[in-house]
C-alpha positions as CSV (number, residue, x, y, z in Angstrom):
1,X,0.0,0.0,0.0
2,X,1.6,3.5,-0.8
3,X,1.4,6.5,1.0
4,X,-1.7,8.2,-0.9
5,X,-3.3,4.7,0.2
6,X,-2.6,5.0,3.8
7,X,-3.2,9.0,4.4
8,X,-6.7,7.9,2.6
9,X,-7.1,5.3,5.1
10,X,-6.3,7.6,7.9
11,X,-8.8,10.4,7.0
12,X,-11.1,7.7,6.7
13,X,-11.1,6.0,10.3
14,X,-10.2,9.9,11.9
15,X,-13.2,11.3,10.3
16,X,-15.2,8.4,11.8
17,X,-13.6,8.4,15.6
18,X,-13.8,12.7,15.9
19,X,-17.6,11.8,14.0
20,X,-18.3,9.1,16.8
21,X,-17.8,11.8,19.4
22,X,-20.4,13.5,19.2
23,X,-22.9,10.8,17.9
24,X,-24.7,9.4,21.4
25,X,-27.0,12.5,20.6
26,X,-27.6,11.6,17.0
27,X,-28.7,15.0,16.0
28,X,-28.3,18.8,17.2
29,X,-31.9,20.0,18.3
30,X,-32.3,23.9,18.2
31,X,-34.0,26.2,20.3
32,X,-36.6,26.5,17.5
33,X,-37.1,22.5,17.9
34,X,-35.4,21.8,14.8
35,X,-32.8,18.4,14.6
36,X,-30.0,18.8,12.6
37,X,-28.2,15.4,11.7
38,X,-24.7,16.0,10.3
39,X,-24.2,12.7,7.9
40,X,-20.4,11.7,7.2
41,X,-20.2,8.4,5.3
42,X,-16.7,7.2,4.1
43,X,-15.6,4.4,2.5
44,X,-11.9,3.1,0.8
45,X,-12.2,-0.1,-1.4
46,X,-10.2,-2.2,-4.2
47,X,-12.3,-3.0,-7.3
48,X,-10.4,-5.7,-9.8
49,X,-12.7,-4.8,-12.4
50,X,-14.3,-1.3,-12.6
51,X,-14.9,-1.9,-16.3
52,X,-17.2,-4.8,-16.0
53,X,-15.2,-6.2,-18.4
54,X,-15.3,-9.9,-20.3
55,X,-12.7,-12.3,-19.8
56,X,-12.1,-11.4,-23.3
57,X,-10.8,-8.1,-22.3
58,X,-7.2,-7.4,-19.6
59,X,-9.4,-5.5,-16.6
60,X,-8.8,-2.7,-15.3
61,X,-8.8,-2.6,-11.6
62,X,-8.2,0.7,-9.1
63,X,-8.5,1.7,-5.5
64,X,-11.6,4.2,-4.8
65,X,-12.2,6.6,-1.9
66,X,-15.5,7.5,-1.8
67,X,-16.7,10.5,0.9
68,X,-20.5,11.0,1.4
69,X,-20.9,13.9,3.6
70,X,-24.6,15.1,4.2
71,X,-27.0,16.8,6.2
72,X,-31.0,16.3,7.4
73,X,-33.1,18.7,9.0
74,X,-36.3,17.4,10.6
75,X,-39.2,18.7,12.4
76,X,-42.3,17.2,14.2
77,X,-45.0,20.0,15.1
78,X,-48.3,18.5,16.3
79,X,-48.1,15.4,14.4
80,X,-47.3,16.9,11.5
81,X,-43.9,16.1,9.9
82,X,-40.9,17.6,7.8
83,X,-37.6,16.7,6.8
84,X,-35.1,18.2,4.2
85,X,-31.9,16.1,3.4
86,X,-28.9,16.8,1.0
87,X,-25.8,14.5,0.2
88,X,-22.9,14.7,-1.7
89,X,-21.4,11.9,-3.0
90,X,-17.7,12.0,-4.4
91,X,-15.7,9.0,-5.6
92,X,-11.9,9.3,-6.2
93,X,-10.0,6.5,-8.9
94,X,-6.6,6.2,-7.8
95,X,-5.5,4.8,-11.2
96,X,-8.3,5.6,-13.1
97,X,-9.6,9.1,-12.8
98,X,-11.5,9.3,-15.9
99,X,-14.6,7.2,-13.9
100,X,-14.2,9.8,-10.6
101,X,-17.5,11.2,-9.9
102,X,-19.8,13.9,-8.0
103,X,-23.2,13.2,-7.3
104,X,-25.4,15.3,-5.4
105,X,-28.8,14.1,-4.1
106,X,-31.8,16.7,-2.4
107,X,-34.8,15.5,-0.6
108,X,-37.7,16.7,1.2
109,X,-40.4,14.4,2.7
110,X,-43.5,15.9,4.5
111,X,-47.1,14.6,5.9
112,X,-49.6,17.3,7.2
113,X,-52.1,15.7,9.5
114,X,-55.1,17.5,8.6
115,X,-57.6,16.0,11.3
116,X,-57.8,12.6,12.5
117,X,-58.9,10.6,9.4
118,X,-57.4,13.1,6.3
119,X,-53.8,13.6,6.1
120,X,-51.3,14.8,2.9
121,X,-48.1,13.5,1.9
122,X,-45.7,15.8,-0.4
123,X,-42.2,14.8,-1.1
124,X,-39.5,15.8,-3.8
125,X,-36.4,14.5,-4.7
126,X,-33.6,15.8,-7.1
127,X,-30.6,13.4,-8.2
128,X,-27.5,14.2,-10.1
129,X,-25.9,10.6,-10.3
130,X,-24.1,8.6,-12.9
131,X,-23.6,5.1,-13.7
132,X,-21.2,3.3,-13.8
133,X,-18.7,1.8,-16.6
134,X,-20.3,-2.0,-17.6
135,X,-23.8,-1.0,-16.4
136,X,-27.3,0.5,-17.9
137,X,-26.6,2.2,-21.0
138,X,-22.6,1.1,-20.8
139,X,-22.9,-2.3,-20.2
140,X,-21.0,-4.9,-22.3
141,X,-17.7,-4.8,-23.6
142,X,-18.3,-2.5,-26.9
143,X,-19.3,0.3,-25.0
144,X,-17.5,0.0,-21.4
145,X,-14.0,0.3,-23.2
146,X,-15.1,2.4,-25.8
147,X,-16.0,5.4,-23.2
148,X,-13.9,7.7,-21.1
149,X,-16.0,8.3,-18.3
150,X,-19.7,7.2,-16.7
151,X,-23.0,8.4,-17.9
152,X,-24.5,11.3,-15.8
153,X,-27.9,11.6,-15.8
154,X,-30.5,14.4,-13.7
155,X,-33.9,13.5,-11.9
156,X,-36.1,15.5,-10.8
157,X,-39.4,13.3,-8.6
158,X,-42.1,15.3,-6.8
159,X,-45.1,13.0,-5.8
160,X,-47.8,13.4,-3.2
161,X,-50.2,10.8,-1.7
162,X,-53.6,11.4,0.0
163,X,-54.9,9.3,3.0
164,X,-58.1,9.1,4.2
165,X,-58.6,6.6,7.3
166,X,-56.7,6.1,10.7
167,X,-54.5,4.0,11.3
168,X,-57.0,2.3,13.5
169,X,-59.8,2.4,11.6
170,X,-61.1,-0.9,9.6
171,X,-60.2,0.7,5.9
172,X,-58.2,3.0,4.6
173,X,-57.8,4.8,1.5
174,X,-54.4,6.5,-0.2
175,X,-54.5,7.9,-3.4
176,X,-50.8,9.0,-4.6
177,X,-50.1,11.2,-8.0
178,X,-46.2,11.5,-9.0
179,X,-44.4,13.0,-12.0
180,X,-40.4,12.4,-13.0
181,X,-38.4,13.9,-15.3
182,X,-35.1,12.5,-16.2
183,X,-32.6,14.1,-18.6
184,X,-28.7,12.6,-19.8
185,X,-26.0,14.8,-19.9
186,X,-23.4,14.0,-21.1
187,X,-23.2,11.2,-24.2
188,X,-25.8,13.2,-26.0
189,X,-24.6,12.4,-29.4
190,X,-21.5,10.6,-30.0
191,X,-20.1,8.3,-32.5
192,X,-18.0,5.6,-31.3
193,X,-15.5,3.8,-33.7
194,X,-17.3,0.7,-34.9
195,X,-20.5,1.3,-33.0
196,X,-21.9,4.1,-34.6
197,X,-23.9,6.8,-32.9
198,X,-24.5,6.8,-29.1
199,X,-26.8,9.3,-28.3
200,X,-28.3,9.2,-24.4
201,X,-30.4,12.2,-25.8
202,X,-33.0,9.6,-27.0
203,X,-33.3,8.2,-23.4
204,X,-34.5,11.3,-22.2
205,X,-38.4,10.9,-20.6
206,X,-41.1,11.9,-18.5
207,X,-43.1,10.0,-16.6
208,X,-46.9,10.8,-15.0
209,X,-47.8,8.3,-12.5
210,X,-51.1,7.5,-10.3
211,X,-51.6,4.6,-7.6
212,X,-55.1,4.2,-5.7
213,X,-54.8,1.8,-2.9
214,X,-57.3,0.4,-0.5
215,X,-56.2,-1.4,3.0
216,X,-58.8,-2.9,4.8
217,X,-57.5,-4.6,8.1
218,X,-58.6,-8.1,9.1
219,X,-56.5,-8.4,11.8
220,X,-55.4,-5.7,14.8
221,X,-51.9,-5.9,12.6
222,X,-52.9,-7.1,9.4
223,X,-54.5,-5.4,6.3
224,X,-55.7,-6.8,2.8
225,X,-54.4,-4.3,-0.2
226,X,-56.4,-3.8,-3.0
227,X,-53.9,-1.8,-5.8
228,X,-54.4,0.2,-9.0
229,X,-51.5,1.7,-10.1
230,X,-50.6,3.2,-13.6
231,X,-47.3,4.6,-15.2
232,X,-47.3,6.7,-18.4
233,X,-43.8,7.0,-19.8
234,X,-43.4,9.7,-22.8
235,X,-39.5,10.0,-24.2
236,X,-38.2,13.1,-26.1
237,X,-37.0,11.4,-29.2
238,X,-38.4,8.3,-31.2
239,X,-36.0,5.2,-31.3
240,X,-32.4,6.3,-32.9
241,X,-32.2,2.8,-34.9
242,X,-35.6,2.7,-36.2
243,X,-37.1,5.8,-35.5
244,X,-40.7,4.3,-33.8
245,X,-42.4,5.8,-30.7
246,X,-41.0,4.7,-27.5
247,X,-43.9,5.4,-25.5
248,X,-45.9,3.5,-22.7
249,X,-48.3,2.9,-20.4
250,X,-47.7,0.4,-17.3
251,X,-50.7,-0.9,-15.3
252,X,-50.8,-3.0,-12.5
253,X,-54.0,-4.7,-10.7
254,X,-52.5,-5.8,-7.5
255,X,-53.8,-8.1,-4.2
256,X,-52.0,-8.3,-1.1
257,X,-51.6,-7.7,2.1
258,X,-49.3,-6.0,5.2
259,X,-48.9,-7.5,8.2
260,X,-46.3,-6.7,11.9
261,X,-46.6,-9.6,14.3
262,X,-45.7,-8.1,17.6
263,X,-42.7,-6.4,16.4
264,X,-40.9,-9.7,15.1
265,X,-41.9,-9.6,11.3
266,X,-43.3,-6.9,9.0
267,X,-43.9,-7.2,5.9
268,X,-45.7,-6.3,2.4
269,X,-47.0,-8.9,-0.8
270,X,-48.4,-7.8,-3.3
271,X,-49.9,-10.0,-6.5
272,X,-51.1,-9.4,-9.8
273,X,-51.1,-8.7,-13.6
274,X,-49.4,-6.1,-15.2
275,X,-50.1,-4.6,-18.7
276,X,-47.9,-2.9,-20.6
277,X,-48.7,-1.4,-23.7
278,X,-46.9,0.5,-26.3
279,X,-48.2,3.5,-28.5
280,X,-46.2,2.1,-31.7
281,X,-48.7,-0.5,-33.0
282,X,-46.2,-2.4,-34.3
283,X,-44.4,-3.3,-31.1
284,X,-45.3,-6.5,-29.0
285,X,-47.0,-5.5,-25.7
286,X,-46.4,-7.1,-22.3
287,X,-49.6,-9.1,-20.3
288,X,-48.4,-10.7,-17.5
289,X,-47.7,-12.0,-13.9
290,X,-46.0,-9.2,-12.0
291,X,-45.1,-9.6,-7.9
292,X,-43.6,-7.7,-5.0
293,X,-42.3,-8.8,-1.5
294,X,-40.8,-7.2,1.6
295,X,-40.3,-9.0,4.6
296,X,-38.1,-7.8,8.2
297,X,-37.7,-10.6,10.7
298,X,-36.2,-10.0,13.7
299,X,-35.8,-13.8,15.4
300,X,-34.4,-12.6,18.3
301,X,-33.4,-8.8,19.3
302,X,-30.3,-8.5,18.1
303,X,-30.8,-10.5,14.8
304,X,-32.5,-9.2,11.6
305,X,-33.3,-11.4,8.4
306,X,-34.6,-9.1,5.4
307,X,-36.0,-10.4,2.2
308,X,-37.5,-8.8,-1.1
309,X,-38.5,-9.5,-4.5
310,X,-40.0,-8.5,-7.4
311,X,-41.5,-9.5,-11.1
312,X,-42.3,-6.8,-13.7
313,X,-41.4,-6.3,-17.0
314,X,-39.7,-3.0,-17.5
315,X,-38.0,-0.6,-20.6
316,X,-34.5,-1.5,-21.9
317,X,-31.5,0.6,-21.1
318,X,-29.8,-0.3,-24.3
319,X,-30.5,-1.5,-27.6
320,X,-33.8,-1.9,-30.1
321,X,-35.8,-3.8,-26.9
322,X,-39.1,-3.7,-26.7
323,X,-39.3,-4.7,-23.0
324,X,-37.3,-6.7,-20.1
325,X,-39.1,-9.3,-18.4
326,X,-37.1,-8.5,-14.8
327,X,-37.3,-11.4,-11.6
328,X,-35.2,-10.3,-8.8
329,X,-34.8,-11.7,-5.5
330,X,-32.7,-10.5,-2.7
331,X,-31.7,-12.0,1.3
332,X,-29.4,-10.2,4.0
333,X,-29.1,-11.6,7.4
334,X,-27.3,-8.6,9.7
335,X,-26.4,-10.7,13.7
336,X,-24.9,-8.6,16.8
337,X,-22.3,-11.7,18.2
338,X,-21.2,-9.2,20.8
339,X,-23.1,-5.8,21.5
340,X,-21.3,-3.9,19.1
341,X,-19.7,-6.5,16.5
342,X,-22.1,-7.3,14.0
343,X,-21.9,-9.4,10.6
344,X,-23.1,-8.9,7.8
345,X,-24.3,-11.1,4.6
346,X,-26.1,-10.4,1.7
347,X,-27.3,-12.5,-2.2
348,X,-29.1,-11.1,-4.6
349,X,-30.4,-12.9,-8.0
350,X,-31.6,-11.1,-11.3
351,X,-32.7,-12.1,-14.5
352,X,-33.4,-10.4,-17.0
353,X,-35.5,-11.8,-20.4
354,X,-34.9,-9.0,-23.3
355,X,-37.4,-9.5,-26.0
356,X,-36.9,-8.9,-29.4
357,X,-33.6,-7.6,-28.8
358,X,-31.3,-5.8,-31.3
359,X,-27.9,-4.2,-30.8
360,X,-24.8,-2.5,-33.2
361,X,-28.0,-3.1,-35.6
362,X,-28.0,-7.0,-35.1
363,X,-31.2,-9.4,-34.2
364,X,-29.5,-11.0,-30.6
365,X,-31.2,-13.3,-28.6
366,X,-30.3,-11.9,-25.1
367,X,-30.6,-12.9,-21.6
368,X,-28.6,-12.0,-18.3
369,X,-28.6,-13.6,-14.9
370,X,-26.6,-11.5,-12.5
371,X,-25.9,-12.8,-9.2
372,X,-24.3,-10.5,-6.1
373,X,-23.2,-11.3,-2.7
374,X,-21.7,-9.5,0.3
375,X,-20.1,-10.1,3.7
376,X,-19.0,-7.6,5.6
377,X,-18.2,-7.3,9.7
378,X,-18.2,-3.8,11.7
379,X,-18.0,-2.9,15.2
380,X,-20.6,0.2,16.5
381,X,-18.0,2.9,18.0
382,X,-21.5,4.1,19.5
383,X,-24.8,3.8,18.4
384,X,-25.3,6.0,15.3
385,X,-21.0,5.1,14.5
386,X,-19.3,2.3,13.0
387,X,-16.4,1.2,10.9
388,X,-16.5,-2.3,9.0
389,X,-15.0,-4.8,6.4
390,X,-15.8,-6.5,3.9
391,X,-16.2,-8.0,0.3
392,X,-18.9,-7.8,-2.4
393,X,-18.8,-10.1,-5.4
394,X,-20.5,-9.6,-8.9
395,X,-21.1,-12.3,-11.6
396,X,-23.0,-11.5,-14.6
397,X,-24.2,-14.8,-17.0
398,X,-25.1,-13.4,-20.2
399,X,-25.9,-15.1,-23.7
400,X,-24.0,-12.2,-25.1
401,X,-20.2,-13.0,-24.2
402,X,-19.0,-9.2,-24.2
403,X,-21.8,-8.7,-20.8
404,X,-20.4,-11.9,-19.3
405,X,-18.2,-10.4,-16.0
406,X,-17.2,-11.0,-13.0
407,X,-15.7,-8.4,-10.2
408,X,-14.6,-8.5,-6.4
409,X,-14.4,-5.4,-4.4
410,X,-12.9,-5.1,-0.8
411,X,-13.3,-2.1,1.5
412,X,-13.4,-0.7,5.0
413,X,-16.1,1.7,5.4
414,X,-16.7,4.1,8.8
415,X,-20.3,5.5,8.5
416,X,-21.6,8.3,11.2
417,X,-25.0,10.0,11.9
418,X,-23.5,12.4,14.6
């Protein structure tokens, strides 16, 4: 390890010990009766693979020091809640600096109780993110060594939900409405050698949204869900290859149910059929099982199991696609073996079933089955403070051999809500 390795290292574990401090409070409340919760997440790791390259390509691997610092402001005045959050995320390539990056993220999330059986949500988000090499629109080989640096993209999400029913009373109703804009900016129009155009500009789109959900509790802790929800996606630009309407509608006809039992497992299922339907006649539409799960169990109090899930068919980040039939399931198990040593393990499973699927202006027959796992162990300086370890593993099995990867990453992280 050389010298810029180990001063990284020692910012790292000094910002979390001086962070740790002054985290027993977690949060600075004002006279006013505001809390202010100073965020400083940090993290140093070795990635063998950055590129998501094949094994027909050398790697490229680099050491990355990634520094999250953030702030939240919340407020609770007579039941009614507010919050406004802002991070900055910066990752540093020690041998690569072409993928560094700068993400900023803004949130505010409110609900006004208006009386005892109407209340309002309202919440807005705005993301300046990328992604990275070997991923979403980069993915595979042809494009992932072809580029100099991630795609950056903008979101802007403001969404507000209506409730109508207690908590305690036998049904409730929530009726949400959301709108999204996101916008690439960089990539816009760019011809690579041998590719051909690469224009982000045409994955550009706005989406209007509306959910109306009724819970009707059979059970002091459990409620049946009877869902609607509906997503209408508009793009900018028509398809760059062959120039046909991109736009959709989603809708989902959902059962389910939510259930706590006395604090030891909460949890959310949902069931249905999802349509999906394009405005271009001549494209194939989507008609279809579609599922979601979330599930906490806590076996004993210093042991959580957490499970999700999810089936849907979804628009293509790449290519002449006309839709991805998507099945993901993921399990972490997180166990305190001493009262501040902890462990932590994590798999997740995807497939993803492109349909009709062209690329470079070629009829492929494309599927991908990415699997990821994750162990990591930390110890809790204090409560809202902790430094860990670990390794996370990536292995994607695709029918096209330039997606085929594999990549390890090791880090030590130190984390603090102070």
């Amino acid at each position: 390890m050389n010298k810029p390795q180990l001063s990284i290292l020692a910012v790292l574990l000094t910002s979390c010990f001086h962070s740790a401090q002054a985290s027993e409070s977690n949060g600075y409340i004002t006279e006013s009766g505001l809390k202010l919760v100073p965020i400083l997440d940090s993290r140093f790791e070795y990635n063998d693979n950055i590129g998501r390259y094949s094994d027909a390509k050398a790697p490229e691997s680099s050491s990355v020091f990634v520094l999250e610092p953030g702030i939240s402001v919340e407020s609770d005045r007579g039941g009614n809640q507010y919050s406004v959050a802002y991070q900055l995320s910066s990752g540093t390539y020690l041998d690569s600096s072409d993928d560094n990056y700068i993400d900023h993220t803004l949130s505010t999330n409110n609900f006004i109780r208006l009386n005892s059986r109407n209340g309002v949500a309202l919440n807005y988000s705005y993301q300046y993110s990328h992604e990275e090499r070997g991923t979403g629109l980069l993915a595979g080989d042809e494009l992932s060594t072809a580029t100099d640096e991630p795609v950056k993209f903008a979101i802007h999400n403001v969404n507000g939900t209506y409730v109508y029913g207690s908590e305690q009373a036998k049904g409730r109703v929530e009726l949400t409405l959301g709108y999204e804009d996101r916008e690439y900016k960089n990539y816009r129009d760019t011809q690579l050698p041998g590719i051909g155009r690469v224009s982000t500009k045409h994955k550009d789109h706005r989406e209007l949204s509306g959910a109306l959900a009724f819970y009707y509790r059979v059970m002091p802790a459990t409620s049946l869900i009877f869902e609607v929800d509906t997503i209408e996606r508009r793009y900018d630009l028509n398809d760059p290859i062959t120039d046909l309407s991109q736009d959709s509608v989603d809708i989902f006809y959902l059962l389910g149910a939510t259930w706590e039992a006395t604090g030891k497992t909460t949890g959310k299922l949902r069931l249905g059929l999802q349509d999906k339907s394009y405005d271009e006649s001549t494209k194939e539409d989507f008609q279809g099982f579609s599922w979601d799960l979330d599930v906490i169990w806590k076996p004993v109090k210093h042991s959580t199991v957490t499970l999700s899930g999810a089936q849907r068919a979804r628009d293509s980040d790449q290519g002449t696609v006309y839709y991805v039939d998507e099945k993901s399931l993921y399990a972490g198990w997180k166990h305190y073996w001493l009262n501040n040593f902890y462990s932590n393990l994590s798999v997740q499973l995807r497939d993803d079933d492109y349909s009709n699927s062209q690329r470079f202006g070629q009829q492929l027959k494309r599927d991908d089955e990415l699997f990821k796992s994750g162990i990591n162990f930390g110890y809790e300086i204090f409560e809202h403070a902790d430094i860990s370890l670990g390794w996370n593993y990536e292995n994607n099995d695709s029918s096209l051999e330039s997606n085929n990867y594999k990549q390890n990453v090791m880090f030590i992280s130190a984390n603090a809500n102070f």
